[in-house]
ZAPATI-219051 format. One line per 2 residues: number of its first residue (from 1); their letters; for each residue x, z, y negated of C-alpha. Coordinates in Angstrom, 1 decimal. Each point is the difference from the previous one (the first is absolute). Layout:
N
NUM	A	X/Z/Y ~ ...;
! end
This chain:
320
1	XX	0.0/0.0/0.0 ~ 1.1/-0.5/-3.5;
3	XX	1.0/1.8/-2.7 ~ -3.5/-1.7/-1.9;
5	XX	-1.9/0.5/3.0 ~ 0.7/3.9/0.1;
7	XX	-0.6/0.2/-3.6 ~ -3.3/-1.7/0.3;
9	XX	-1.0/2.2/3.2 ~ 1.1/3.2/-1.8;
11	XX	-1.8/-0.8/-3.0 ~ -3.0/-1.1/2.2;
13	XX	-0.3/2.7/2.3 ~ 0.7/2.6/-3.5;
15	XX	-3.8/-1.9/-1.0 ~ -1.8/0.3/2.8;
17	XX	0.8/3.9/0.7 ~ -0.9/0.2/-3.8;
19	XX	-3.5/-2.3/0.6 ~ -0.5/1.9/3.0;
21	XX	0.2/3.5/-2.1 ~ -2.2/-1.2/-2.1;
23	XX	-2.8/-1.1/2.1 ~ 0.6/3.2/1.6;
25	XX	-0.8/1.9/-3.5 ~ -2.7/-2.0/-0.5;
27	XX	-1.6/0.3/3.5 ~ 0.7/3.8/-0.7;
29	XX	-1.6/0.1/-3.3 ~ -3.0/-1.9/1.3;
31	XX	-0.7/2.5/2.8 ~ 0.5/2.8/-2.0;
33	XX	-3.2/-1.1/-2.2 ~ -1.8/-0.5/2.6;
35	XX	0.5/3.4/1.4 ~ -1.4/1.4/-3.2;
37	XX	-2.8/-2.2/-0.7 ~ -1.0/0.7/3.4;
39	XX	-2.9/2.6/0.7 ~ 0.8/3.4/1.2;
41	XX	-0.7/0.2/4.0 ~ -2.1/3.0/-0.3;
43	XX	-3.9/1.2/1.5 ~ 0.8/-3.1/2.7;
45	XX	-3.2/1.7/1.8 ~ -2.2/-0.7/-3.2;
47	XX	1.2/-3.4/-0.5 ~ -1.1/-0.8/4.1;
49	XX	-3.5/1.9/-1.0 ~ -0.3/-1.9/-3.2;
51	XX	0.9/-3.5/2.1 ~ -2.7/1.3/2.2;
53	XX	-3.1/0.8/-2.9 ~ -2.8/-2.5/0.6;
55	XX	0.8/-0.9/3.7 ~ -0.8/1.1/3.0;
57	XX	3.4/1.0/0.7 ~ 1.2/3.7/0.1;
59	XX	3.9/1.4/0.6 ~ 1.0/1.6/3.2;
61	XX	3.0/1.9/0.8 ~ 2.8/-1.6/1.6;
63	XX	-0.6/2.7/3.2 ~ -3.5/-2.1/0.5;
65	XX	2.1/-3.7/0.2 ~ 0.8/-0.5/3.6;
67	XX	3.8/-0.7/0.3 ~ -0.6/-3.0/1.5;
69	XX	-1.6/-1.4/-3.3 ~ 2.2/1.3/-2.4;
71	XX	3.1/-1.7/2.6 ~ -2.0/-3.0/0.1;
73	XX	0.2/-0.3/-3.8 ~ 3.2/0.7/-0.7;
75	XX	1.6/-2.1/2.7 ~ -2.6/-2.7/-1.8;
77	XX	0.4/0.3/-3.1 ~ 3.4/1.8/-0.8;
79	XX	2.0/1.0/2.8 ~ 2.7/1.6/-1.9;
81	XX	-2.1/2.4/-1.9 ~ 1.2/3.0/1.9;
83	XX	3.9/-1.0/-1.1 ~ -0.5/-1.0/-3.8;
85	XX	-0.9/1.9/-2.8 ~ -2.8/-2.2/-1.2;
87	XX	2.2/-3.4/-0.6 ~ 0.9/-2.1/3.3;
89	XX	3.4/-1.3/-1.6 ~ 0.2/-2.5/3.5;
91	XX	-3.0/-1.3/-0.6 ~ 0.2/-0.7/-3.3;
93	XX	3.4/-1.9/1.5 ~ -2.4/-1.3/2.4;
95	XX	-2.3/-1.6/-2.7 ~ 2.4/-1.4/-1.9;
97	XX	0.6/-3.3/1.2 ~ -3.8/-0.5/0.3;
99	XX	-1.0/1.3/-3.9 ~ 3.3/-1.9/-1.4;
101	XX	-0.7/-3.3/1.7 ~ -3.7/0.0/-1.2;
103	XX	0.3/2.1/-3.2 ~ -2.7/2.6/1.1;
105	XX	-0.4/3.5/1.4 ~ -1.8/-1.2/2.8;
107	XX	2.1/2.2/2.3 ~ 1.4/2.6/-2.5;
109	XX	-0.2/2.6/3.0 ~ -1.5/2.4/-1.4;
111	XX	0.1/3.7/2.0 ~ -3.3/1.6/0.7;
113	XX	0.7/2.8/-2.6 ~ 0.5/-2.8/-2.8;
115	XX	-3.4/-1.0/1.3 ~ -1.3/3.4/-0.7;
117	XX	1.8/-0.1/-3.2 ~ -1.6/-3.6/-1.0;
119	XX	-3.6/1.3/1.2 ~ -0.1/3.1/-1.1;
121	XX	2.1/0.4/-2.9 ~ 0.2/-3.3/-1.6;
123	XX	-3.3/-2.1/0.2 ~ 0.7/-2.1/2.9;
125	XX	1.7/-2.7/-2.1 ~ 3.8/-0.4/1.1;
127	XX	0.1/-3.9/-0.6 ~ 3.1/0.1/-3.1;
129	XX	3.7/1.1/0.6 ~ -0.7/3.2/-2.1;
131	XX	-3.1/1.1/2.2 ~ 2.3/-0.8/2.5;
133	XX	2.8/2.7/-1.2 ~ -3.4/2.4/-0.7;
135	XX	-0.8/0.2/3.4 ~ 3.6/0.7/0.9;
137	XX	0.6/2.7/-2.4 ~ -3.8/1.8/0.9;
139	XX	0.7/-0.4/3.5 ~ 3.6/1.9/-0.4;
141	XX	-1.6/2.5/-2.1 ~ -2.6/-0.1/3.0;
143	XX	2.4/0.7/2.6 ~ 1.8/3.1/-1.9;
145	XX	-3.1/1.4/-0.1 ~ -2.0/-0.2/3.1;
147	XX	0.6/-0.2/3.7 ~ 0.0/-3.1/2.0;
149	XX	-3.2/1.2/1.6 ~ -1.8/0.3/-3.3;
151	XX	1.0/-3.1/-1.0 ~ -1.2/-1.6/3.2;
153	XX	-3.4/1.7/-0.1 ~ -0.3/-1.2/-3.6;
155	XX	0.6/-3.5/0.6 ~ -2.7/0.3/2.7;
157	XX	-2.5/1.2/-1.5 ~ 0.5/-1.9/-3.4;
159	XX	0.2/-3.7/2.2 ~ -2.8/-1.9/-0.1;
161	XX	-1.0/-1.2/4.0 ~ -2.8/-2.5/-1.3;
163	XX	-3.9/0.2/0.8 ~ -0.1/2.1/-3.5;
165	XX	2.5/2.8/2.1 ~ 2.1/1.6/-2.2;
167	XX	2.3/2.7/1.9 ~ 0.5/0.2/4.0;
169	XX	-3.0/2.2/0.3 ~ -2.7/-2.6/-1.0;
171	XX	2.2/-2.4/1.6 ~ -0.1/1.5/3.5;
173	XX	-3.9/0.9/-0.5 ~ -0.8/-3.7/-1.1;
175	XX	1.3/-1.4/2.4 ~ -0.3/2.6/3.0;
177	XX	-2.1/2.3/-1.0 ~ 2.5/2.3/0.5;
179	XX	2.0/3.2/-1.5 ~ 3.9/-1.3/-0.3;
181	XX	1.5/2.5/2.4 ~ -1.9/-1.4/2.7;
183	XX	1.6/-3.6/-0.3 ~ 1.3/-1.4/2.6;
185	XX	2.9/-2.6/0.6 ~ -2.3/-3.3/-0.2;
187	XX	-1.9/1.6/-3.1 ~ 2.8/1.3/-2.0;
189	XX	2.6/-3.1/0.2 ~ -3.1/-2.5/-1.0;
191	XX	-0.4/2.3/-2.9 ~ 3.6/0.2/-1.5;
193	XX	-0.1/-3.7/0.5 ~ -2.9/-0.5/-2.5;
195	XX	2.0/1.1/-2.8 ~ 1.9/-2.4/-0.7;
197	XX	-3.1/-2.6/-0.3 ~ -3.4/2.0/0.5;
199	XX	-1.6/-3.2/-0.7 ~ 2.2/-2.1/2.3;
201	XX	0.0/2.4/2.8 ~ -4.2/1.2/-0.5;
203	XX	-0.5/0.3/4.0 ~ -3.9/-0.7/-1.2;
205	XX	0.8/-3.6/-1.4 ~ 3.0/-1.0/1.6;
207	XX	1.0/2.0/3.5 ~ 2.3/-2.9/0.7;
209	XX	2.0/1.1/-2.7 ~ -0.3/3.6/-0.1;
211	XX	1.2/0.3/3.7 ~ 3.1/-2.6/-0.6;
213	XX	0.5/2.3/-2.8 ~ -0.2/3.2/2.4;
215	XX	2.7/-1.8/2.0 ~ 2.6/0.2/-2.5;
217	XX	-0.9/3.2/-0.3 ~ 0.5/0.7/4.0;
219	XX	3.1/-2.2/0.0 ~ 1.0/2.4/-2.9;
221	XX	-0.3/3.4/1.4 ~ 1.8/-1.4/2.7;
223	XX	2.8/-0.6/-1.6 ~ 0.3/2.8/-1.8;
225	XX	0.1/2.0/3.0 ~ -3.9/1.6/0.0;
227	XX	-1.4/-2.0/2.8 ~ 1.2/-1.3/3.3;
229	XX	-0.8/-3.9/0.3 ~ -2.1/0.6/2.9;
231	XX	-2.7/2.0/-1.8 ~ 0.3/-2.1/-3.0;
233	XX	-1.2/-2.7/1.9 ~ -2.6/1.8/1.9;
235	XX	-1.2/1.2/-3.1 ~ -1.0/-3.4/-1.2;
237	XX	-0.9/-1.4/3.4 ~ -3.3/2.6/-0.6;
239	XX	-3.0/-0.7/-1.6 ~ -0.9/1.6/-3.3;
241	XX	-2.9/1.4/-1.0 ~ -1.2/0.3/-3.9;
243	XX	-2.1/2.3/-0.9 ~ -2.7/-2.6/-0.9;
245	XX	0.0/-1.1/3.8 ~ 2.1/-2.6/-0.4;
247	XX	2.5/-0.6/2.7 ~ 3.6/-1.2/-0.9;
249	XX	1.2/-2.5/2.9 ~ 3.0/1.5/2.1;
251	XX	3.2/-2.4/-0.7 ~ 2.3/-0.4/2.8;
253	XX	3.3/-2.3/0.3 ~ 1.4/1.5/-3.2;
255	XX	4.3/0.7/-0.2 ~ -0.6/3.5/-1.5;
257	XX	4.3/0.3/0.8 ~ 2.1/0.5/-3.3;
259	XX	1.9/-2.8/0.8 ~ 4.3/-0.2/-0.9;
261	XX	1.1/2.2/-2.7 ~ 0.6/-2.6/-2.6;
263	XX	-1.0/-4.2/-0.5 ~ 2.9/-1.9/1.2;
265	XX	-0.2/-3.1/-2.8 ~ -0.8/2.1/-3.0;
267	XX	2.8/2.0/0.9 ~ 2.6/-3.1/0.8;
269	XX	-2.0/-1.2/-3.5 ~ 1.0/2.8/-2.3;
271	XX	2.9/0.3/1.7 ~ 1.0/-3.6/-1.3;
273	XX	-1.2/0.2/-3.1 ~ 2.5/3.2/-0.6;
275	XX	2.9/-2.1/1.3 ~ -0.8/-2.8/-2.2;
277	XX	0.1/2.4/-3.0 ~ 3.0/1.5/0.7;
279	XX	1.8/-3.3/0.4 ~ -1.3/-1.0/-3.2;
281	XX	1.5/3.1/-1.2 ~ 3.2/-0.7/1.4;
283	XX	-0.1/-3.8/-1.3 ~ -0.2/1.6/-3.4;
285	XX	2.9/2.2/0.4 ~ 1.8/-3.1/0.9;
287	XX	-1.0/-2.7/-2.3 ~ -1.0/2.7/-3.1;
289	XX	2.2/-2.5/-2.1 ~ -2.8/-2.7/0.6;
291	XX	-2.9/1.8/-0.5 ~ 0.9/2.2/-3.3;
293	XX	-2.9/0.2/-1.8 ~ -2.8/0.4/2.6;
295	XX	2.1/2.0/2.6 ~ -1.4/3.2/-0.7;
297	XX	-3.5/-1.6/-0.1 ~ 0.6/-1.3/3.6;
299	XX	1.7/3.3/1.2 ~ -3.2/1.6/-1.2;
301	XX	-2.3/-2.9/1.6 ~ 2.5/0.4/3.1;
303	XX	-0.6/3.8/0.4 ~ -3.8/-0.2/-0.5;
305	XX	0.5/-2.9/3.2 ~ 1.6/2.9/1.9;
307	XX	-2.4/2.9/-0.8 ~ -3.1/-2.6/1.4;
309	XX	2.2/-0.7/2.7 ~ 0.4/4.0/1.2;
311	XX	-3.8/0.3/-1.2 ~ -0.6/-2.7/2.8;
313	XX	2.0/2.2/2.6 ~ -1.8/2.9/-1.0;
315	XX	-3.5/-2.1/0.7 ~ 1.1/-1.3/3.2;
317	XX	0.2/3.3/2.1 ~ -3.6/1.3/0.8;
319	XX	0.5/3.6/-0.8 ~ 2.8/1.5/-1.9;
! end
């Protein structure tokens, strides 16, 4: 390498430590607002009873949620929410590639307490970057203050199931006519499956749907460790009765296994897309002379290639 060369990487590498500090400042600056303009965490059991005013719906504790329900949900919905403290930084990770690529929060993997936070505490409108940061900050505040079991039981009975149920106790009597505590297997994993869509999954309209949707949630549990395969499958090779008389068709011939730890082409993907950042890194450390005036604009561009790249790893493996 030349004398030039050096120089130019030097000076280079002196600007992007200093543009990095900076958007580190900023980032920090930004977050710090947020955590001030963001509600206190407190009375989390009036905010559920105030969800609840003018339904049907009423809170239980989290001693009258069968286990099996409250596993089914978590494994469902955030399977990590017994290891974070109200952010899932690898999911986020996970969600990157998807929300950078089509310039959305689609997938901003959002933890069930940021859920509670978005809900109860902020109006159930997340859909900006700074209601984004909100329901970070409440649901940090949320887990310094309360226990993982609180939070749970809020979420539950705060979630709306469809059929005008708000809360898991009109859920369960809707659609079983039955207290929660008394759900069983094929009950409670058809009804942490509806919150994601109640509309999509409404076992009334379309039972196709709902019981594809149960699946996941089978295959789920599963994976997570909370059901053998065997009664997973059993489970949705039963019938299922509503509580309106309808019968839910058994569904047999379903792979409820967890399948390989990770995807093997997003992971040889992102794995290439990191190589071919770092190479382009290198090529600038080479040819710096060539490239003066833009090089710190590709080494920047070249970086954010490589952060998609390990974002894309991340993705590929099924639990993390």
């Amino acid at each position: 390498m030349t004398r030039l060369n050096r120089l130019l990487w030097s000076t280079g590498l002196r600007r992007l430590v200093s543009v990095c500090a900076l958007l580190s400042l900023a980032i920090g600056a930004v977050g710090a607002a947020a955590w001030l303009a963001s509600p206190s965490p407190a009375a989390l059991a009036a905010r559920v009873e105030t969800r609840l005013h003018g339904t049907t719906g009423q809170p239980v504790s989290v001693s009258a949620i069968p286990a099996i329900l409250r596993e089914a949900v978590v494994s469902t919905e955030d399977e990590r929410f017994y290891r974070h403290h109200g952010i899932d930084v690898i999911g986020v990770i996970r969600a990157l590639p998807y929300d950078v690529t089509h310039l959305s929060f689609a997938q901003g993997a959002s933890t069930i307490t940021e859920q509670v936070a978005k809900v109860l505490y902020l109006g159930g409108n997340d859909h900006s970057p700074w209601r984004k940061l909100e329901d970070a900050a409440v649901a940090w505040k949320l887990e310094n203050r309360y226990s993982k079991a609180q939070i749970l039981a809020a979420y539950l009975n705060g979630a709306y199931f469809g059929e005008h149920a708000y809360g898991i106790k009109a859920a369960s009597e809707r659609y079983f006519g039955i207290p929660p505590r008394r759900l069983d297997v094929g009950q409670a994993s058809l009804l942490a499956g509806l919150i994601q869509a109640p509309s999509v999954y409404d076992p009334y309209r379309n039972p196709g749907l709902a019981r594809a949707r149960q699946a996941e949630v089978l295959r789920s549990l599963v994976r997570n460790g909370f059901l053998e395969v065997d009664r997973a499958a059993s489970t949705l090779a039963r019938p299922l009765r509503l509580c309106s008389g309808v019968i839910m068709q058994p569904v047999r011939g379903v792979d409820l296994a967890p399948g390989p730890a990770f995807v093997w082409w997003q992971l040889a993907l992102g794995a290439t897309i990191v190589l071919i950042g770092a190479a382009g890194l290198v090529a600038t450390r080479l040819r710096a002379g060539r490239f003066l005036r833009g090089v710190l604009v590709l080494r920047l561009v070249l970086l954010a290639v490589m952060v998609i790249g390990a974002a894309v790893i991340v993705r590929s493996f099924r639990t993390a």
